[in-house]
Biopython code that builds the backbone (N, CA, C, O; Angstrom):
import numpy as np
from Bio.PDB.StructureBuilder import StructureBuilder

atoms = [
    (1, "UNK", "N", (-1.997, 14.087, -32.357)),
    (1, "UNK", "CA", (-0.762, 13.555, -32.900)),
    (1, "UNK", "C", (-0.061, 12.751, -31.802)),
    (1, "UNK", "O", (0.294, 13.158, -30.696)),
    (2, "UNK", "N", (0.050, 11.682, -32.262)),
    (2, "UNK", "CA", (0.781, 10.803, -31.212)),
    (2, "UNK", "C", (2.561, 11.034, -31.057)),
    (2, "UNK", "O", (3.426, 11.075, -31.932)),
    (3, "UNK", "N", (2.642, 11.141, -29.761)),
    (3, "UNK", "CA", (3.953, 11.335, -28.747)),
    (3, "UNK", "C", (4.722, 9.806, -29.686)),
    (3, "UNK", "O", (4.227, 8.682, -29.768)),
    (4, "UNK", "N", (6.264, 10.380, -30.381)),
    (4, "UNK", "CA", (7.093, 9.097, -30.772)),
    (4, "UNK", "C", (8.048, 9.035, -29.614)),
    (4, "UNK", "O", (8.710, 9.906, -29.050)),
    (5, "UNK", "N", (7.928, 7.845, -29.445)),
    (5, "UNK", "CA", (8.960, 6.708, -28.864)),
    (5, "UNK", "C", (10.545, 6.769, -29.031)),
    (5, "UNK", "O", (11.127, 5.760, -29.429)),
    (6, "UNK", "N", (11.281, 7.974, -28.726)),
    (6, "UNK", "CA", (12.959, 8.168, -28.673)),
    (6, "UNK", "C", (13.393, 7.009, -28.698)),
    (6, "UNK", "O", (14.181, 7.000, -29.644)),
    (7, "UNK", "N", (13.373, 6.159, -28.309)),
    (7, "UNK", "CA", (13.795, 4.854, -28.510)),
    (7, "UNK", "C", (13.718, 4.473, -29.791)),
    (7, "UNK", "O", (14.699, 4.351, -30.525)),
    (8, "UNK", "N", (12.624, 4.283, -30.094)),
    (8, "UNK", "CA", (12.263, 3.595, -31.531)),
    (8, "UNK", "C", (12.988, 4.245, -32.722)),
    (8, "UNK", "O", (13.611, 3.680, -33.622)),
    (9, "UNK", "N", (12.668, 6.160, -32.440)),
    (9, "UNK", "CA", (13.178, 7.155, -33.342)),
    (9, "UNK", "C", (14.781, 6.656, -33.291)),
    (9, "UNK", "O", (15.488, 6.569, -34.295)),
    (10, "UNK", "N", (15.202, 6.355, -31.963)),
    (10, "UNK", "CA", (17.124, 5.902, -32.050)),
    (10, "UNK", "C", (17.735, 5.194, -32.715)),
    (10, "UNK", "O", (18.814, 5.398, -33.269)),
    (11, "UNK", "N", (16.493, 3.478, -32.709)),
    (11, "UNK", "CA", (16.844, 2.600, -33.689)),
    (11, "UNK", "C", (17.170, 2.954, -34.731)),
    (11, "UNK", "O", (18.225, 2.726, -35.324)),
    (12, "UNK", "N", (15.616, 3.992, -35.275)),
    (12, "UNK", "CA", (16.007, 4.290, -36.913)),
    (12, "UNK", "C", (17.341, 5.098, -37.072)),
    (12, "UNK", "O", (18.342, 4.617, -37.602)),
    (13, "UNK", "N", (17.281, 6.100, -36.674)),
    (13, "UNK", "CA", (18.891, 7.046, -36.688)),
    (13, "UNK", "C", (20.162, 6.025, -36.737)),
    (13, "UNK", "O", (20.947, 6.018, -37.685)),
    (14, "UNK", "N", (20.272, 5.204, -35.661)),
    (14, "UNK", "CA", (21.229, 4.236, -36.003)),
    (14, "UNK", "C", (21.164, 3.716, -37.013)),
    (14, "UNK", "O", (21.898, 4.230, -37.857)),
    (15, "UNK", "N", (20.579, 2.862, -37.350)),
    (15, "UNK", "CA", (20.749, 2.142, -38.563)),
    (15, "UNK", "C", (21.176, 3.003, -39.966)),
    (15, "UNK", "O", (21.872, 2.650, -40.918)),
    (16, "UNK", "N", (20.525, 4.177, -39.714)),
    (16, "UNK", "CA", (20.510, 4.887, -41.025)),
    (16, "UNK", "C", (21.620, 5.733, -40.657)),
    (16, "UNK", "O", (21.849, 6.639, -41.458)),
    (17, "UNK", "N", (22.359, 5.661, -39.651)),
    (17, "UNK", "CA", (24.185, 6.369, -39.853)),
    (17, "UNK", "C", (24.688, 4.934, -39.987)),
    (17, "UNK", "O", (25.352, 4.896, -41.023)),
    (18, "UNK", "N", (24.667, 3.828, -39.443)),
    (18, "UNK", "CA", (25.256, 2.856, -39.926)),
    (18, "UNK", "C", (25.577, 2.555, -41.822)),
    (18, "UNK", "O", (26.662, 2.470, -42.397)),
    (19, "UNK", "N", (24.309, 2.463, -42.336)),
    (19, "UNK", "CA", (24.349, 2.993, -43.744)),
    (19, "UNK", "C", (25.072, 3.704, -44.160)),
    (19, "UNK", "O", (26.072, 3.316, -44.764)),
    (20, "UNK", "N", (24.845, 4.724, -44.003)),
    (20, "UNK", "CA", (25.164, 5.690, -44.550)),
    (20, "UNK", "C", (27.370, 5.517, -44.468)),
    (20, "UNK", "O", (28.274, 5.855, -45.231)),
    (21, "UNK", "N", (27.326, 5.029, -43.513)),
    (21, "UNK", "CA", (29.089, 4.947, -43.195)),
    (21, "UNK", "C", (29.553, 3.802, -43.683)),
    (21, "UNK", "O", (30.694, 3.904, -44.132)),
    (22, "UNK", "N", (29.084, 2.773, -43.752)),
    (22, "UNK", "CA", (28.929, 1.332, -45.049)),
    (22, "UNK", "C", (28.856, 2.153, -46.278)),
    (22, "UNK", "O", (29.720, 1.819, -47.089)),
    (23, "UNK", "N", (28.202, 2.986, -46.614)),
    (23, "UNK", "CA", (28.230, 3.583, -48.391)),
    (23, "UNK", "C", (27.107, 2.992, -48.545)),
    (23, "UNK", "O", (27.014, 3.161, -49.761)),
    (24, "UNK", "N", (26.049, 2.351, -48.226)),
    (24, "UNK", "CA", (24.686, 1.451, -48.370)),
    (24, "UNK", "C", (23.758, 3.027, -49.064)),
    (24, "UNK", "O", (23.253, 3.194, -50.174)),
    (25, "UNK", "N", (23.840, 3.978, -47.846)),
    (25, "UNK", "CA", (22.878, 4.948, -48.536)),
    (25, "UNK", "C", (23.286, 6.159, -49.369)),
    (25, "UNK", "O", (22.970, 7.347, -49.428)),
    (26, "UNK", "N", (24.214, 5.247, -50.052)),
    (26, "UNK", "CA", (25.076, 6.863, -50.875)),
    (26, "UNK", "C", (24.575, 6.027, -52.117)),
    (26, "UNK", "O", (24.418, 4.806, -52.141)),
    (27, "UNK", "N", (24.333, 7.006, -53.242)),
    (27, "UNK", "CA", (23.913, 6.696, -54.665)),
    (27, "UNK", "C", (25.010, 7.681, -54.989)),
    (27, "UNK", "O", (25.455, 8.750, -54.570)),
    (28, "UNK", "N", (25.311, 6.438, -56.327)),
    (28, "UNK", "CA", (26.814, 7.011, -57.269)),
    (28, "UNK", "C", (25.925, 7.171, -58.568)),
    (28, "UNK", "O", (25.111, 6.317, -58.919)),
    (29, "UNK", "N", (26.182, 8.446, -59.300)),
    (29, "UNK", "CA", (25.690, 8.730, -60.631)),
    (29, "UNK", "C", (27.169, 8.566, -61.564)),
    (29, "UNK", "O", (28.301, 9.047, -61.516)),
    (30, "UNK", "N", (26.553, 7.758, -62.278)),
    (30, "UNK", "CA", (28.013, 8.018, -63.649)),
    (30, "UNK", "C", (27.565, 8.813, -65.157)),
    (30, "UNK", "O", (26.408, 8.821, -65.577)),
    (31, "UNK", "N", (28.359, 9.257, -65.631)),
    (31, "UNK", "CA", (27.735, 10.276, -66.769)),
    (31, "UNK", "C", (28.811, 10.795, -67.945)),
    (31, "UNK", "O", (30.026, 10.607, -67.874)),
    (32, "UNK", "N", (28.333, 11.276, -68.709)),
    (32, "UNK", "CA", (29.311, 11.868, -69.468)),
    (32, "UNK", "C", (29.179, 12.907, -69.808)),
    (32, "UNK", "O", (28.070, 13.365, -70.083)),
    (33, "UNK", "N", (30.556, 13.749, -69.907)),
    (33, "UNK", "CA", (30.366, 15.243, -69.701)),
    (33, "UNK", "C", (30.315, 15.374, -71.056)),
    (33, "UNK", "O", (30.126, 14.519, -71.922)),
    (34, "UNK", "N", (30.592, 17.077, -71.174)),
    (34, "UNK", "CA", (30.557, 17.769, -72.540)),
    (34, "UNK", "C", (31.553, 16.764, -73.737)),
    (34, "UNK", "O", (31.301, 16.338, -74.864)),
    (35, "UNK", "N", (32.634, 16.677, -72.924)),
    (35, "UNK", "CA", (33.835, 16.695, -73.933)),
    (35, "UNK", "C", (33.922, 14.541, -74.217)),
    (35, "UNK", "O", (34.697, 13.847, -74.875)),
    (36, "UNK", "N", (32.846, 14.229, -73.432)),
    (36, "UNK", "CA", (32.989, 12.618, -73.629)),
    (36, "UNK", "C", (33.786, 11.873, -72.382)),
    (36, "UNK", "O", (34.227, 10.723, -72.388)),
    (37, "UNK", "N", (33.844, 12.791, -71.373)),
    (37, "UNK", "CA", (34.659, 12.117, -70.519)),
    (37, "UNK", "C", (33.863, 11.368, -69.307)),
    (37, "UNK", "O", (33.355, 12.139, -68.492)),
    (38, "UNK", "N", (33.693, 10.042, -69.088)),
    (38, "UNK", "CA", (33.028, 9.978, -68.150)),
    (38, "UNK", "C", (33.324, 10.413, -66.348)),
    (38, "UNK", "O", (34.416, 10.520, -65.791)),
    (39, "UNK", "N", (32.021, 10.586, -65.788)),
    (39, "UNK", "CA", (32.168, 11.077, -64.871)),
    (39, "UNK", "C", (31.683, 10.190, -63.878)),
    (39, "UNK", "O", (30.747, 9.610, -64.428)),
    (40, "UNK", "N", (31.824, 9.659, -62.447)),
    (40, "UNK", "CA", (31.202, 9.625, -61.509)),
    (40, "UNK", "C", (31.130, 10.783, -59.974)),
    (40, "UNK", "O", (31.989, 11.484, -59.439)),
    (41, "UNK", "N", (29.856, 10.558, -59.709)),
    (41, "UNK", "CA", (29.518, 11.066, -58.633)),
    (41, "UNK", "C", (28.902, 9.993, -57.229)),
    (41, "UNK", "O", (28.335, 8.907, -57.356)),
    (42, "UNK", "N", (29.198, 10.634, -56.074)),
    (42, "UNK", "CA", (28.789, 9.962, -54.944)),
    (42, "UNK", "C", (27.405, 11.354, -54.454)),
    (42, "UNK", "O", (27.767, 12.530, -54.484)),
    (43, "UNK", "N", (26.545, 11.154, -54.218)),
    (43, "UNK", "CA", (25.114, 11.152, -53.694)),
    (43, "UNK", "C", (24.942, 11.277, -52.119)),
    (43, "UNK", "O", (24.431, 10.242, -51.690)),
    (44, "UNK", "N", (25.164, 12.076, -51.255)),
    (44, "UNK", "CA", (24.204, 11.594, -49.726)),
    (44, "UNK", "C", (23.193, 12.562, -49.628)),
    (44, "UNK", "O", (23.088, 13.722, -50.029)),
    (45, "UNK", "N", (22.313, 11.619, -48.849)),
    (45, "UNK", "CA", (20.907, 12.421, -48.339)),
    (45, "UNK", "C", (21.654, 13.501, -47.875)),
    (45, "UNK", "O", (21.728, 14.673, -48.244)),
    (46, "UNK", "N", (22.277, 12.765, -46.850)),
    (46, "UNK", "CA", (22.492, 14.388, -45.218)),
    (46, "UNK", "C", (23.948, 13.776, -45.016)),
    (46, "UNK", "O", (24.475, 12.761, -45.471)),
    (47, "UNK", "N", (24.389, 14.754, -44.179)),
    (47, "UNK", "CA", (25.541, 14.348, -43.260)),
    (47, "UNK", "C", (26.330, 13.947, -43.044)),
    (47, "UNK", "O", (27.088, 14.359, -43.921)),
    (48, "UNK", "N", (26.853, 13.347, -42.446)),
    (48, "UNK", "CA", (27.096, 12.421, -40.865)),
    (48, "UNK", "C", (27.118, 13.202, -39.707)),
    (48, "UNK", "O", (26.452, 12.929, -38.708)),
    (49, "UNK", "N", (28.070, 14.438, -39.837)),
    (49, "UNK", "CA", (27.897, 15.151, -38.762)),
    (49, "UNK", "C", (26.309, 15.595, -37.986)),
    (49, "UNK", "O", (25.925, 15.626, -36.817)),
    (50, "UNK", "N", (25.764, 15.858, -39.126)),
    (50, "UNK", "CA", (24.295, 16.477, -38.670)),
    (50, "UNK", "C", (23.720, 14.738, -38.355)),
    (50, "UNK", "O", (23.737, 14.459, -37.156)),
    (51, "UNK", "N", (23.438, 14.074, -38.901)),
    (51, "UNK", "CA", (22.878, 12.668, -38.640)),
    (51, "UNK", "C", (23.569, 12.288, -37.254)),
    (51, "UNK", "O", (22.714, 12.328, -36.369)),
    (52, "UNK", "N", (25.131, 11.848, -36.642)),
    (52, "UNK", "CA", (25.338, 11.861, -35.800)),
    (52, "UNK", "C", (24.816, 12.435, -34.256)),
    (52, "UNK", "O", (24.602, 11.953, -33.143)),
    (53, "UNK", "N", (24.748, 13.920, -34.997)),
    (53, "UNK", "CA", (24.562, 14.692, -33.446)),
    (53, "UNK", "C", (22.755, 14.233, -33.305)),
    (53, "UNK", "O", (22.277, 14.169, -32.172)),
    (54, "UNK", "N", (21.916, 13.955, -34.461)),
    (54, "UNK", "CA", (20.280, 13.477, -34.276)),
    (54, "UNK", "C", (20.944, 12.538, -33.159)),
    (54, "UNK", "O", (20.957, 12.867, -31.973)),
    (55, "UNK", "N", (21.545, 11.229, -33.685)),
    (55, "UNK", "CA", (21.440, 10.046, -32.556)),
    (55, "UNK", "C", (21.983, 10.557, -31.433)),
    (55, "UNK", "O", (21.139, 10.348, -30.561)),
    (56, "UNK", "N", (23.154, 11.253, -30.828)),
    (56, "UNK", "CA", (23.454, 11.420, -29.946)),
    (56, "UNK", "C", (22.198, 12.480, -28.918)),
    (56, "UNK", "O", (22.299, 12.695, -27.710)),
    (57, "UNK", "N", (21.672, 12.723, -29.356)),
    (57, "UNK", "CA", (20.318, 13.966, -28.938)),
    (57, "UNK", "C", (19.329, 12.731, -28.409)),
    (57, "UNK", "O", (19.178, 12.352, -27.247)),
    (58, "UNK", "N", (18.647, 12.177, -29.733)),
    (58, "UNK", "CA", (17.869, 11.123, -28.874)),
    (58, "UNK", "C", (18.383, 9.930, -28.490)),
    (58, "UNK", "O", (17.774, 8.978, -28.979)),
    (59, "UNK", "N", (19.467, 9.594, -27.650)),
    (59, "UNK", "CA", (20.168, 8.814, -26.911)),
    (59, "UNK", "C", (19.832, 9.138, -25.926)),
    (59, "UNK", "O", (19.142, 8.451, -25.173)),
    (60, "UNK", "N", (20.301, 10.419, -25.667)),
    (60, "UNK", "CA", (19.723, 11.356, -24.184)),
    (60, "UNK", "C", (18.205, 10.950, -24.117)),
    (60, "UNK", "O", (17.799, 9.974, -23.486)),
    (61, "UNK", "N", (17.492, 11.727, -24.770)),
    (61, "UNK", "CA", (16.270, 11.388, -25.009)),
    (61, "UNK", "C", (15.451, 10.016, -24.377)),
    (61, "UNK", "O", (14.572, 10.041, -23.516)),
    (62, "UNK", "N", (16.045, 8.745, -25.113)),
    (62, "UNK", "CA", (15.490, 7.662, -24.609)),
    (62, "UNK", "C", (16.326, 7.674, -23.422)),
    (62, "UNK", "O", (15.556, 7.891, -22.486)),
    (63, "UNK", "N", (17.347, 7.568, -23.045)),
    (63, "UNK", "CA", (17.425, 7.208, -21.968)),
    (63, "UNK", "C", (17.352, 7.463, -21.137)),
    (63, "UNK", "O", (17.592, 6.668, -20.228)),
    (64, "UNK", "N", (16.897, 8.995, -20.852)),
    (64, "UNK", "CA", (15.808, 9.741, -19.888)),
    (64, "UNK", "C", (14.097, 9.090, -20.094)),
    (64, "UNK", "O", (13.320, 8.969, -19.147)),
    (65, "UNK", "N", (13.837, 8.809, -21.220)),
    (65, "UNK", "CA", (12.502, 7.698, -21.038)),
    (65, "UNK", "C", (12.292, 6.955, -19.887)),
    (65, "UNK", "O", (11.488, 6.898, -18.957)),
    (66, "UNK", "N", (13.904, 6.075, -20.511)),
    (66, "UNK", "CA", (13.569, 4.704, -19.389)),
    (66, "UNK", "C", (14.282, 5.187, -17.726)),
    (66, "UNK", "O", (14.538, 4.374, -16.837)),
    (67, "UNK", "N", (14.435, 6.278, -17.659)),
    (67, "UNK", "CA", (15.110, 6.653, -16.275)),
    (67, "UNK", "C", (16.516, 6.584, -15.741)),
    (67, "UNK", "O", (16.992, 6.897, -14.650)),
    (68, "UNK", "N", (17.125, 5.993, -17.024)),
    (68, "UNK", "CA", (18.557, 6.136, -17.221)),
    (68, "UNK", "C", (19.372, 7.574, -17.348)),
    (68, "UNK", "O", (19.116, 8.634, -17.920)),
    (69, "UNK", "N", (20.456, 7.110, -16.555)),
    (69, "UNK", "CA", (21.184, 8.495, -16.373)),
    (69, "UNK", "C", (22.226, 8.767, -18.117)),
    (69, "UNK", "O", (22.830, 7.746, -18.448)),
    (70, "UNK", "N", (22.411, 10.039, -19.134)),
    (70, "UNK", "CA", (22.739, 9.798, -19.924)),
    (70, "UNK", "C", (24.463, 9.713, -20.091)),
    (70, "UNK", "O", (24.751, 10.836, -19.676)),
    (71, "UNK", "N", (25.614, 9.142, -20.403)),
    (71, "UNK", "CA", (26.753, 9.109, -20.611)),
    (71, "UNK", "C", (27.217, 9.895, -21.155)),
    (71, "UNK", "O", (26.997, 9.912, -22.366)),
    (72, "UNK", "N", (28.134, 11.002, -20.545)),
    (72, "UNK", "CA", (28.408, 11.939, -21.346)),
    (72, "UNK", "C", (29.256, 11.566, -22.995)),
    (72, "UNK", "O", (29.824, 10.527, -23.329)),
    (73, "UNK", "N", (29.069, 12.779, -23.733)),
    (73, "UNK", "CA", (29.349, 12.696, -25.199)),
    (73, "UNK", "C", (30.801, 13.100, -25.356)),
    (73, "UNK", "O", (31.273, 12.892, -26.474)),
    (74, "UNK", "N", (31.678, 13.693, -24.352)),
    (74, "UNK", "CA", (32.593, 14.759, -24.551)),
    (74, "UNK", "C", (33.504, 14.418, -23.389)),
    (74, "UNK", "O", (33.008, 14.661, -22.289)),
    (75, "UNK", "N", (34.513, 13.998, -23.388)),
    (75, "UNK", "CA", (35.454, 13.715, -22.848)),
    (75, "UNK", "C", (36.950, 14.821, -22.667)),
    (75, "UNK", "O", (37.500, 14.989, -23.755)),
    (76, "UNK", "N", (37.771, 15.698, -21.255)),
    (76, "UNK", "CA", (38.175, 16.587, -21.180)),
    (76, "UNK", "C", (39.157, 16.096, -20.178)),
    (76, "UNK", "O", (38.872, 16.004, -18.983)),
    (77, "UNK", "N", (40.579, 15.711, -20.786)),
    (77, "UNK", "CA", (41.825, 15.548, -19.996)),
    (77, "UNK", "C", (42.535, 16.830, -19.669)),
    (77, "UNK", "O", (42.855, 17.642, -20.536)),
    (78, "UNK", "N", (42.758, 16.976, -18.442)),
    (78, "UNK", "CA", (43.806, 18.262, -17.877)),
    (78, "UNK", "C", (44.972, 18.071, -17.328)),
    (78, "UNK", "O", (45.378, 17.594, -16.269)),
    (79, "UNK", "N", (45.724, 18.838, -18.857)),
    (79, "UNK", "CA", (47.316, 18.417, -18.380)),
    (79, "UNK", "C", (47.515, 19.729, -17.113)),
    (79, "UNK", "O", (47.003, 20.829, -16.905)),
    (80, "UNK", "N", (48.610, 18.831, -16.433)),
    (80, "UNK", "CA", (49.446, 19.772, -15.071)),
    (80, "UNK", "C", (50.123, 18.945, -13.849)),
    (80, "UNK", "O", (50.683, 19.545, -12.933)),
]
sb = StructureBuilder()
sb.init_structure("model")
sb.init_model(0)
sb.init_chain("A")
sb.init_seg("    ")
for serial, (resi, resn, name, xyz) in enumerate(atoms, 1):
    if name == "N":
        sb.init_residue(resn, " ", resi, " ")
    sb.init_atom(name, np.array(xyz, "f"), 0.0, 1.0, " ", f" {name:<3s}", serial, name[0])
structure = sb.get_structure()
């Protein structure tokens, strides 16, 4: 089984939270209920939260590939 490319895997993750936050990968169902009333619904595969933390994981990932140091995710001001 061939070793994937964090990089490549990053592209896809991006694009597909980009989507997904455009509304591109959300499917809306419309319908009608019991009583005749129509309904819509919004549809997602996954996430964002869980999709997010994928890209932020292989960010690290590739950029330990290419020997890059990674930028932290989490930022911590101390009042005093």
């Amino acid at each position: 089984m061939p070793i994937e490319d964090p990089c490549l895997v990053l592209a896809e993750l991006e694009a597909a939270y980009r989507a997904l936050v455009m509304g591109r990968a959300a499917k809306r169902v419309r319908y009608r209920d019991d009583t005749g009333a129509e309904q819509e619904v919004d549809h997602h595969r996954t996430s964002l939260v869980d999709l997010r933390a994928e890209v932020l994981r292989y960010r690290g990932l590739c950029d330990a590939s290419l020997g890059l140091q990674s930028q932290p995710t989490q930022f911590c001001v101390r009042a005093g």
